[in-house]
C-alpha positions as CSV (number, residue, x, y, z in Angstrom):
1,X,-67.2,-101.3,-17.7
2,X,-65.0,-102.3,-14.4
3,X,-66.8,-101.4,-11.4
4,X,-64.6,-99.3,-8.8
5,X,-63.6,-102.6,-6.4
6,X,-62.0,-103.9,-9.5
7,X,-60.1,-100.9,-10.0
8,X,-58.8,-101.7,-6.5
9,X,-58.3,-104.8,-7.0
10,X,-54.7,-106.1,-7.6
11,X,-53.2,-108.8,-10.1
12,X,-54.1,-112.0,-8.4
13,X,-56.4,-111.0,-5.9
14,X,-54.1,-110.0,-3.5
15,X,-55.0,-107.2,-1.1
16,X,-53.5,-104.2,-2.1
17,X,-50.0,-103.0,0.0
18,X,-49.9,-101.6,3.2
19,X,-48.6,-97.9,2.5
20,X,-45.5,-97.6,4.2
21,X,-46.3,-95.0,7.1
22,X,-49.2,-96.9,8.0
23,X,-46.9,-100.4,8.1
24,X,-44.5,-98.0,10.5
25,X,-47.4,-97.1,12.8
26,X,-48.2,-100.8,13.2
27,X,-44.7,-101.9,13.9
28,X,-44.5,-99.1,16.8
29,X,-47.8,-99.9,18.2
30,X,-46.7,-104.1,18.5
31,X,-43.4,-103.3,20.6
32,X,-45.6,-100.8,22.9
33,X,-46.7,-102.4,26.1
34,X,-46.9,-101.8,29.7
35,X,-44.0,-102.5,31.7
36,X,-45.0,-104.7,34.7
37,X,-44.5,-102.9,38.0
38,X,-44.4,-104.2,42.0
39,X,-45.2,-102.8,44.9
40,X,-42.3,-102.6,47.6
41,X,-42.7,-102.9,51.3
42,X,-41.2,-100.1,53.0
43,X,-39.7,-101.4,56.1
44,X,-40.3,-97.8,58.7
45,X,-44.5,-98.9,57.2
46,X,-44.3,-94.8,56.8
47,X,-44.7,-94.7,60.5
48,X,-41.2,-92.8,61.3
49,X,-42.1,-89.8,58.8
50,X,-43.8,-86.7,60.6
51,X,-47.4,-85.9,59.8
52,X,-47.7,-84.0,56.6
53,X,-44.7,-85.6,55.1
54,X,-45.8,-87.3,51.9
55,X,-44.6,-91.0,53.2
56,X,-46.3,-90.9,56.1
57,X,-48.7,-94.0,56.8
58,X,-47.5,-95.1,53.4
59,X,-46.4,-98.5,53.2
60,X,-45.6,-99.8,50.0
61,X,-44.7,-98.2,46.8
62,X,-45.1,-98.5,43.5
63,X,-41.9,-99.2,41.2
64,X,-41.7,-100.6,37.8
65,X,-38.9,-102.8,36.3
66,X,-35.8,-101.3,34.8
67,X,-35.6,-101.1,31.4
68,X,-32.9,-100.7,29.2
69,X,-33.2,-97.2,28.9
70,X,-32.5,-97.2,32.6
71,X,-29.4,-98.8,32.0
72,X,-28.2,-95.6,30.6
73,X,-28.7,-93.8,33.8
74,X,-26.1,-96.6,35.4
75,X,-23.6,-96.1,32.6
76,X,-23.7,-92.5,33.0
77,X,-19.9,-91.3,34.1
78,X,-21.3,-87.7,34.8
79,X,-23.9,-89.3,37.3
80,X,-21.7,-91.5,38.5
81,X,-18.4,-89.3,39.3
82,X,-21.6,-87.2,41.1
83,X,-22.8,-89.6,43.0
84,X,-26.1,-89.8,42.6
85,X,-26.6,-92.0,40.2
86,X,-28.2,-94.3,41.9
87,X,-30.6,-91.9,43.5
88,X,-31.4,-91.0,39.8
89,X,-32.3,-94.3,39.0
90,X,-34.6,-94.6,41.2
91,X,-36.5,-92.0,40.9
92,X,-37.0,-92.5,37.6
93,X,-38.5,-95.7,38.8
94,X,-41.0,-94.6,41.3
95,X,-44.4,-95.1,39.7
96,X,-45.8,-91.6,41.8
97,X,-43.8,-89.1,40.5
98,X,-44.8,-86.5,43.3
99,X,-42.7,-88.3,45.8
100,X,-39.3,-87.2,46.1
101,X,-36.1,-90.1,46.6
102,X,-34.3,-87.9,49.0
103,X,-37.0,-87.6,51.4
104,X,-36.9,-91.5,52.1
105,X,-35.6,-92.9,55.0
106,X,-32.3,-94.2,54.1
107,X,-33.4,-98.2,54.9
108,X,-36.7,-97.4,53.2
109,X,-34.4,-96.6,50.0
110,X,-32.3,-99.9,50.6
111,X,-35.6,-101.6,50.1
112,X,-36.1,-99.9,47.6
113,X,-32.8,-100.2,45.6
114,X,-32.6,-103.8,46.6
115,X,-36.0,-104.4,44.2
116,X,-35.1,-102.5,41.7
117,X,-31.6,-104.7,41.2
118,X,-33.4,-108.4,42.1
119,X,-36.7,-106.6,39.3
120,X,-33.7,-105.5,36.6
121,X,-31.4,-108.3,36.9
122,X,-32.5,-111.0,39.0
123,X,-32.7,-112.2,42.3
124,X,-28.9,-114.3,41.8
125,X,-25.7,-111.9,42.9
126,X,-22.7,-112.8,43.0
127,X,-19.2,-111.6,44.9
128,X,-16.2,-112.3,46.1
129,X,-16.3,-113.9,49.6
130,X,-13.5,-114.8,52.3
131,X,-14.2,-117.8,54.1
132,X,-14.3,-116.8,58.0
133,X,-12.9,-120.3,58.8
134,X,-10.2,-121.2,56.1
135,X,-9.7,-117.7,54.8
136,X,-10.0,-118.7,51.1
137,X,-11.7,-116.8,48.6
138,X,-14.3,-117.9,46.3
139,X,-16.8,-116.0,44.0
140,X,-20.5,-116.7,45.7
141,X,-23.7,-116.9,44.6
142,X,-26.4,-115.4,47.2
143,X,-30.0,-114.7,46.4
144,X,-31.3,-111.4,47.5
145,X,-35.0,-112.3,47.6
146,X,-34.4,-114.1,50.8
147,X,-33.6,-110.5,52.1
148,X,-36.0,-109.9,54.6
149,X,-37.2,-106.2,56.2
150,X,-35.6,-105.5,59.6
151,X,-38.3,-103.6,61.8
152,X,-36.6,-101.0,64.9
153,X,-35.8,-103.1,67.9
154,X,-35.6,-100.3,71.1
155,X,-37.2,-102.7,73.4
156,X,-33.6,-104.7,74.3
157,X,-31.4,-101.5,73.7
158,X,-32.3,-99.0,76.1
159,X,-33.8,-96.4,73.8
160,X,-37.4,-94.9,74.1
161,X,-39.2,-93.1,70.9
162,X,-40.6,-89.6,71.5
163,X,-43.8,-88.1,69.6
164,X,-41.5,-86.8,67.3
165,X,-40.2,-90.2,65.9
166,X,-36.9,-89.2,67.5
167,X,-35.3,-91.6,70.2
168,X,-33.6,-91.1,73.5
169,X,-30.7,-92.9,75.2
170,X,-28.6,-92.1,78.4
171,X,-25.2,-93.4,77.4
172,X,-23.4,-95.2,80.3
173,X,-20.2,-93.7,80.1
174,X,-20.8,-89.8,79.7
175,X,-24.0,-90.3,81.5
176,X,-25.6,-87.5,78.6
177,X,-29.1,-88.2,78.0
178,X,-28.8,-88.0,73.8
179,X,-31.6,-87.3,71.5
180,X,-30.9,-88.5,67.7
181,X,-33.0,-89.5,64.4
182,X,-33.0,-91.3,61.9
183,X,-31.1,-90.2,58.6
184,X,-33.2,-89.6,54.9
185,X,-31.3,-90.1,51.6
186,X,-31.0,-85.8,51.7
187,X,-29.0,-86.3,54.9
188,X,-26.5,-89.2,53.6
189,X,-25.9,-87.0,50.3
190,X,-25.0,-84.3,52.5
191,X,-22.5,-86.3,54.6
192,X,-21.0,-87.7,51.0
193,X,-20.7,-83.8,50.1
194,X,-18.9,-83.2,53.3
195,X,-16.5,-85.8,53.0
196,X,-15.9,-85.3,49.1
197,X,-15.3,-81.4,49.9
198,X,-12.7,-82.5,53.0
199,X,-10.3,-84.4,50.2
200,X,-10.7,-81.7,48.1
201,X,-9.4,-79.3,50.4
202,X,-7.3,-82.1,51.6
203,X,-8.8,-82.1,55.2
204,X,-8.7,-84.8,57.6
205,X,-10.7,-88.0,57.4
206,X,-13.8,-86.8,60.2
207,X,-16.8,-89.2,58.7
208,X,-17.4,-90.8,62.2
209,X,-17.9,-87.5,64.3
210,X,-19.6,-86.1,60.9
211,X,-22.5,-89.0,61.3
212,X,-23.4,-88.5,65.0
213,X,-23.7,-84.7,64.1
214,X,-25.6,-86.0,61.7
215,X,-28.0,-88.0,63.9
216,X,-27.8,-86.1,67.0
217,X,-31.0,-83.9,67.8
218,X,-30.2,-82.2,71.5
219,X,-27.7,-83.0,74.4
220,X,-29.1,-83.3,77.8
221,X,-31.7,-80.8,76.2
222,X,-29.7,-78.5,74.7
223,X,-30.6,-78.5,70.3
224,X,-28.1,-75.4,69.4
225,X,-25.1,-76.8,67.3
226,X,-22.5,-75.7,69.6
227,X,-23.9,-77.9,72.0
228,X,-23.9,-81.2,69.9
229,X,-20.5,-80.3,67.8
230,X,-18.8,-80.0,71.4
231,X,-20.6,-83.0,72.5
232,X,-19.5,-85.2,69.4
233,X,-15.6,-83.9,69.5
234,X,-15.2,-84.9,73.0
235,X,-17.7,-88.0,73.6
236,X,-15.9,-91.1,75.0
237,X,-15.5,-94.2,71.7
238,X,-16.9,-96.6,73.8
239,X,-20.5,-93.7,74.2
240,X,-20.0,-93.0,70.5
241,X,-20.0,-96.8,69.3
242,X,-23.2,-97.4,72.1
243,X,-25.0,-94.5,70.0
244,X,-23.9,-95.9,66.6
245,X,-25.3,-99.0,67.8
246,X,-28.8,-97.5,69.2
247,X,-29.1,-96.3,65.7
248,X,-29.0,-98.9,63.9
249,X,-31.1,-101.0,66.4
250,X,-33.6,-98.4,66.1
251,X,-33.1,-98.1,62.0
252,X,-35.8,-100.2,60.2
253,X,-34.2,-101.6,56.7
254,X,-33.2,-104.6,54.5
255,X,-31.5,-107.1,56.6
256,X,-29.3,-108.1,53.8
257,X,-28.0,-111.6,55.5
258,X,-28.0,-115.1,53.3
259,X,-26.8,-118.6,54.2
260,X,-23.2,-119.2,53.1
261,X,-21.4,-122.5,52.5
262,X,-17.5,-122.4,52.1
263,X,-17.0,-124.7,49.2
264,X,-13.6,-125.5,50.1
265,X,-14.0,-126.1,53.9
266,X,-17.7,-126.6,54.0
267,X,-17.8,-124.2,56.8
268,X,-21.5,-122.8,56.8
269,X,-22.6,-119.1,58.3
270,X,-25.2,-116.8,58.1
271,X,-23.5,-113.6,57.0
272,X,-23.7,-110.1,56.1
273,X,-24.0,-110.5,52.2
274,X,-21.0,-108.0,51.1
275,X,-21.9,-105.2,48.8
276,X,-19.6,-104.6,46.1
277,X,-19.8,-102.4,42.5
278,X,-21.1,-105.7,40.8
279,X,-24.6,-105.3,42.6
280,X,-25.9,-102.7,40.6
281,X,-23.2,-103.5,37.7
282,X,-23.0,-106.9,37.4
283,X,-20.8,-109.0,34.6
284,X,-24.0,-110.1,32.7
């Protein structure tokens, strides 16, 4: 009489077959693993966000690599024509999934989107370039991980912080003592919103007197909009390109400069690496 582990038993020894939803299961659980993540430096250190806010003392964050499932949100045309496609992304990035894109300061979410490229594609990106010398053109190869963060500089420019992370400057011309902040990603959606609706409606072009009221917290004290919209439409250029400048100076972000080499001429610069559609979509 055959005992039961003969009965079991196969022609040959051989183990019996793997049932087929079982041999499924295993192939799923091999391809399942952990994507890596990296931890950003945010370049404010969370110190420009008012207490309570959910950045504040924060200063890294969590993101993980893109995968290619993430490449769908950057193929999107519905996202895309929006405009927020980007923004998507990276949320869908962030590790912490209580913290909200749109509430980062806008060069905090530079640091953040230059990551997620240099995680998803590389740290190699290249553009088209004119030589500042010879004028020629050539397609250039810079390498974002030499990007470095840019803390605020008031000291040299004239411009003291307040307790509420807001900055003052007197501007030399006007002699108006202004009070501005610094912009989030909700506030630079809004100004794209503003300027999208004004071609629409086929209004004029009004992006530079739409970012200093923007920016622009009081007037020689006075907060009301009236105030600051008459202030903006009738500030002298050379007081509205000081202010520009006090912004930025006072703008922590990604200084996005590399070392470039004019193959043609040789001429060699530090430069302003140009941003163009290929950063985030590049010719792989």
């Amino acid at each position: 009489m055959r005992n039961n582990q003969d009965r079991l038993s196969v022609a040959g020894g051989q183990d019996p077959p793997v049932p087929a939803i079982e041999q499924a299961q295993n192939n799923v659980s091999t391809f399942s693993f952990a994507t890596p993540t990296e931890f950003v430096e945010l370049p404010s250190q969370g110190e420009l966000y008012p207490e309570g806010h959910p950045l504040k003392g924060i200063k890294t964050i969590e993101i993980r690599h893109m995968t290619a499932k993430d490449e769908d949100i950057l193929t999107s045309q519905a996202l895309i024509q929006s405009g927020v496609v980007l923004e998507r992304l990276l949320q869908n990035v962030i590790v912490d999934k209580t913290i909200n894109i749109d509430d980062f300061l806008v060069g905090d979410k530079n640091a953040l989107l230059k990551a997620c490229r240099q995680y998803g594609y590389g740290p190699l990106y290249e553009v088209e370039v004119r030589c500042p010398s010879c004028q020629s053109e050539c397609a250039y190869e810079f390498d974002i991980s030499k990007w470095k963060n840019k803390e605020c500089d008031i000291e040299s420019s004239g411009i003291k912080k307040t307790e509420n992370n807001t900055f003052l400057i007197i501007l030399p011309f006007s002699g108006v003592d202004v009070e501005f902040r610094l912009m989030t990603s909700r506030d630079e959606k809004k100004m794209e919103n503003i300027g999208e609706r004004n071609k629409k409606l086929k209004l004029p072009e009004s992006s530079a007197t739409d970012f200093l009221k923007a920016l622009i917290v009081s007037v020689n004290g006075y907060s009301d909009m009236a105030s600051i919209f008459n202030f903006v439409e009738s500030v002298p250029a050379m007081d509205a390109k000081i202010l520009r400048s006090a912004y930025a100076a006072a703008t922590p972000d990604v200084e996005s400069k590399n070392e470039f080499v004019c193959p043609k001429c040789s001429y060699c610069e530090v430069m302003e690496v140009p941003l163009s559609i290929n950063f985030f979509w590049p010719e792989l």
